[in-house]
C-alpha positions in Angstrom: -21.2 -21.8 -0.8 -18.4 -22.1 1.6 -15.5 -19.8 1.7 -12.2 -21.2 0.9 -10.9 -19.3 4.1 -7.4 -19.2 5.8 -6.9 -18.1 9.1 -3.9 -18.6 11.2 -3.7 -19.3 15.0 -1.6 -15.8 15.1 -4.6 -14.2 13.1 -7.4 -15.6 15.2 -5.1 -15.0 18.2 -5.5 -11.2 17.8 -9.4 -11.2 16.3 -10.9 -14.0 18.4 -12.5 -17.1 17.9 -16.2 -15.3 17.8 -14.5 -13.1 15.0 -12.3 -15.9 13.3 -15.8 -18.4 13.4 -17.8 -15.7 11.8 -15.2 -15.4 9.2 -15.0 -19.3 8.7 -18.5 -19.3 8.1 -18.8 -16.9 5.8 -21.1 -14.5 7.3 -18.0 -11.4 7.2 -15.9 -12.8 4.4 -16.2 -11.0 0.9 -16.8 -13.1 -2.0 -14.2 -11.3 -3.9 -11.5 -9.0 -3.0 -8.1 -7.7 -4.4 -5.3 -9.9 -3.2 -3.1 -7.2 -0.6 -0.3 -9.2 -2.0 -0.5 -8.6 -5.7 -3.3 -6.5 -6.3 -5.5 -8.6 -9.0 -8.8 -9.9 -7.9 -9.2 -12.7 -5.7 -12.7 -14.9 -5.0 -12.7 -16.6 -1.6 -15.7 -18.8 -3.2 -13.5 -20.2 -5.2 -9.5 -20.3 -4.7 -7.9 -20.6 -1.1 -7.5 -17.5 0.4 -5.9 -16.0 3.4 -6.2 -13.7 6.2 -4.0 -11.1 6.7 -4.5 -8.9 9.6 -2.3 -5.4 9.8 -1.4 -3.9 12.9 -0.3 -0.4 13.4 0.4 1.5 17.3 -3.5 1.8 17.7 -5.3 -0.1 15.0 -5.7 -3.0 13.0 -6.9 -3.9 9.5 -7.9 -7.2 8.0 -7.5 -7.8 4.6 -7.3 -10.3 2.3 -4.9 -12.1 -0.2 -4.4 -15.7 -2.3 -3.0 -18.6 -0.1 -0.9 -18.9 -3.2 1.2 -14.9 -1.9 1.2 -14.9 1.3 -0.2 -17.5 4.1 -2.4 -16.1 6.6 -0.9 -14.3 9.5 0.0 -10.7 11.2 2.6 -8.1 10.1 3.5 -5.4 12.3 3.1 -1.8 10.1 3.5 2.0 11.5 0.0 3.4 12.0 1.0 6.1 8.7 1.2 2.3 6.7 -2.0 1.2 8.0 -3.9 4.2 6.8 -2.5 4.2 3.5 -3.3 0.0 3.8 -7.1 0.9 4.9 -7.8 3.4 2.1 -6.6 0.7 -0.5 -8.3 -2.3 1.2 -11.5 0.2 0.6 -10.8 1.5 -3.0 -11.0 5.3 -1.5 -7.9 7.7 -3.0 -8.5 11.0 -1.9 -6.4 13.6 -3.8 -5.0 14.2 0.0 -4.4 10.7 0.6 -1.1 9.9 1.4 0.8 8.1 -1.3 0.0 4.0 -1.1 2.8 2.3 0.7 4.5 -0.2 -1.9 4.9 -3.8 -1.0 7.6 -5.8 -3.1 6.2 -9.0 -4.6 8.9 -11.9 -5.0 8.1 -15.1 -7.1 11.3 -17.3 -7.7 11.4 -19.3 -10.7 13.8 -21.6 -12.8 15.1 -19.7 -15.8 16.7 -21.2 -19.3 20.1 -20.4 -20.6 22.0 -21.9 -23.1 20.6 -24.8 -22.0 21.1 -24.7 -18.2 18.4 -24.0 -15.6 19.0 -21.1 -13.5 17.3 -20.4 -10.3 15.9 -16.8 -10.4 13.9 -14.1 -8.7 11.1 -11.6 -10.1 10.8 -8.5 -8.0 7.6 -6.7 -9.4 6.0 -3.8 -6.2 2.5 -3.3 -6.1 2.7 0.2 -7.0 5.2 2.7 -8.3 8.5 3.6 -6.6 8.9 7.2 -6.0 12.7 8.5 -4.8 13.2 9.1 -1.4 12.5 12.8 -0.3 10.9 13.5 -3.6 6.4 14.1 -4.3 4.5 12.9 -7.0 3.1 10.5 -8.9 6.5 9.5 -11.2 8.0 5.5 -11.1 11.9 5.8 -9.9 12.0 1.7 -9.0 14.3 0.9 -12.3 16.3 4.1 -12.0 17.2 3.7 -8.6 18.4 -0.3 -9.3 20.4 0.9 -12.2 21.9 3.8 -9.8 23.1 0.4 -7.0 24.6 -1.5 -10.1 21.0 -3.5 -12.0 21.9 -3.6 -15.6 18.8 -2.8 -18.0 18.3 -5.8 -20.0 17.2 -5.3 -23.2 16.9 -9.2 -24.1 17.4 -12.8 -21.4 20.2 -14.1 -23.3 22.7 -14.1 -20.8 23.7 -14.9 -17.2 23.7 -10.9 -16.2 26.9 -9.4 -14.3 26.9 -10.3 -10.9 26.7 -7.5 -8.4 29.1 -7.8 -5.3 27.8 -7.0 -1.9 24.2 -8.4 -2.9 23.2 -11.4 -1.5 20.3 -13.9 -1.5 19.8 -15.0 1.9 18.5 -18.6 2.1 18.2 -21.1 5.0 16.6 -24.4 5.3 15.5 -24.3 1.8 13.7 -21.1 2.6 14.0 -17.4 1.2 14.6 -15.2 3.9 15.9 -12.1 2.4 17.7 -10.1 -0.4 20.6 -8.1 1.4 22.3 -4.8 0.2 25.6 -3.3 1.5 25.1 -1.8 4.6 26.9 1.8 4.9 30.5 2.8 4.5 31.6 -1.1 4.7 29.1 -2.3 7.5 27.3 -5.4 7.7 24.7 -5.8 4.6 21.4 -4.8 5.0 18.0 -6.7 3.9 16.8 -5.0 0.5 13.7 -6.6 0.9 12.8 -9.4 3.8 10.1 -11.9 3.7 7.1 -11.6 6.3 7.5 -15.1 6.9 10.0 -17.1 5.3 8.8 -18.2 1.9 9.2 -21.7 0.5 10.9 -22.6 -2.7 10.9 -25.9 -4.8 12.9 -28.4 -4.5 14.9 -27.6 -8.2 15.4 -24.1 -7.2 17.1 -25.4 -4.3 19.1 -27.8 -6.2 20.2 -24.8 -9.0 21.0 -22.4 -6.5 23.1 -24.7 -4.5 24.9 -25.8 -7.6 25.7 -22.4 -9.3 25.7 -20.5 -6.0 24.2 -17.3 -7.3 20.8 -16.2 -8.4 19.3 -14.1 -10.9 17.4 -11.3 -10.0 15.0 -9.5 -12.3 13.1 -6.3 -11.2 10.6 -4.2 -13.2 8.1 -1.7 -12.1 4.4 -2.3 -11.0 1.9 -3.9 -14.0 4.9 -5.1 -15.9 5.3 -9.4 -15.4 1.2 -9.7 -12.6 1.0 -12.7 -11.3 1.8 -16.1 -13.6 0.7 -19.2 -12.4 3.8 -21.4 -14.3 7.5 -20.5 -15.4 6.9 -20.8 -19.0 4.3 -18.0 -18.4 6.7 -15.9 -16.4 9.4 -16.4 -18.8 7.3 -14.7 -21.7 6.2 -11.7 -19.3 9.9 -11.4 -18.7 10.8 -11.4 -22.4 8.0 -8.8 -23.2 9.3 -6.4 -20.3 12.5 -6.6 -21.6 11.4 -5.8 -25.1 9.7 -3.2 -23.8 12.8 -1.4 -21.7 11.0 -2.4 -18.3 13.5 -4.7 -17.2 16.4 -4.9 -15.0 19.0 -7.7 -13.8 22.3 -8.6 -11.7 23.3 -12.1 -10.5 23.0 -12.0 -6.6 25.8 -14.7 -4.7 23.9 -17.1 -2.9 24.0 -16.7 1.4 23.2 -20.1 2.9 21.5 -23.3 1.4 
């Protein structure tokens, strides 16, 4: 059966043609794979999947992810990244491996509110947040957004606060970035910044331009997964924030 393949020109660019034509054809493509994106199990027999090629100062990893989180193409890591990205791509922890390197997975999303449609975004990493400086295998991501202002949410009943000097950076209907303050008054900084920019619908577009602000909802690894429609993502939301895993602010909106 033919493999439902992606491969950019950046990505066969850096492997080849040979390489990306033996990938094509199936005869060094896995059937399935865990999506580098968002961690659950992709099959490239069956759902359209990408290439994603990492590389570090001296070497390079492929792996693999659904069309559907990131499109094919080739990020730039440190070599210390790659490693941690090669034993993950190949399912080997060693008690000395380093700690995986978390990757924060954004999906925006209309959300409901006394009857108005907000535009919103779901930050969920693909695996636990430890504070900076510190060892071990504990989950600081919530703490840490509570310490920069994010509001636990015990219930989505409300528009949450809104959080000055946050920012969600969007330009030609794409989502670029979500900026912090930058030290002691300086220019913001990007939180988190897309790859490549990522594409939003048409309505999101439209609510964020109208309200000029956006939601942002963040809870820690295996908490909302991957939903294929809002409705879906709006009960993983509810049951995170029944279960104390969720936390919010309203983000101004930078560009259109």
């Amino acid at each position: 059966m033919p493999r439902m393949l992606e491969v950019s020109d950046e990505v066969r660019a850096e492997i080849g043609d040979e390489e990306a034509d033996r990938l094509l054809a199936g005869e060094n493509a896995p059937g399935g794979y865990d999506c580098t994106s968002c961690r659950t199990p992709g099959d490239s027999e069956q759902e359209r999947t990408s290439t994603v090629l990492f590389v570090g100062d001296e070497t390079a990893v492929l792996a693999f992810a659904h069309a559907t989180c990131l499109p094919s193409q080739v990020v730039q890591v440190t070599e210390e990244q790659l490693q941690g990205a090669a034993r993950s791509i190949a399912g080997d922890s060693p008690a000395q491996a380093a700690p995986e390197q978390a990757v924060l997975g954004v999906t925006s999303g209309l959300i409901l509110l006394s009857g108005e449609l907000h535009p919103a975004l779901v930050v969920e990493p693909t695996a636990p947040i430890a504070r900076p400086g510190t060892t071990g295998a504990g989950d600081d991501f919530l703490p840490l957004l509570i310490e920069q202002g994010f509001m636990p949410l015990p219930q989505i009943d409300s528009v949450p606060p809104v959080l000055h000097g946050w920012s969600v950076l969007l330009a030609m209907g794409q989502l670029h970035a979500i900026l912090q303050p930058g030290v002691v008054g300086g220019s913001p900084v990007a939180w988190w910044q897309a790859h490549q920019a990522l594409q939003v619908a048409d309505a999101w577009r439209a609510a964020a331009n109208k309200h000029q602000q956006v939601l942002m909802f963040a809870a820690p690894v295996g908490s909302i997964g991957r939903q294929p429609r809002e409705d879906l993502l709006r009960d993983a939301l509810d049951k995170a924030a029944a279960d104390g895993k969720l936390v919010a602010a309203t983000l101004p909106l930078a560009g259109t």
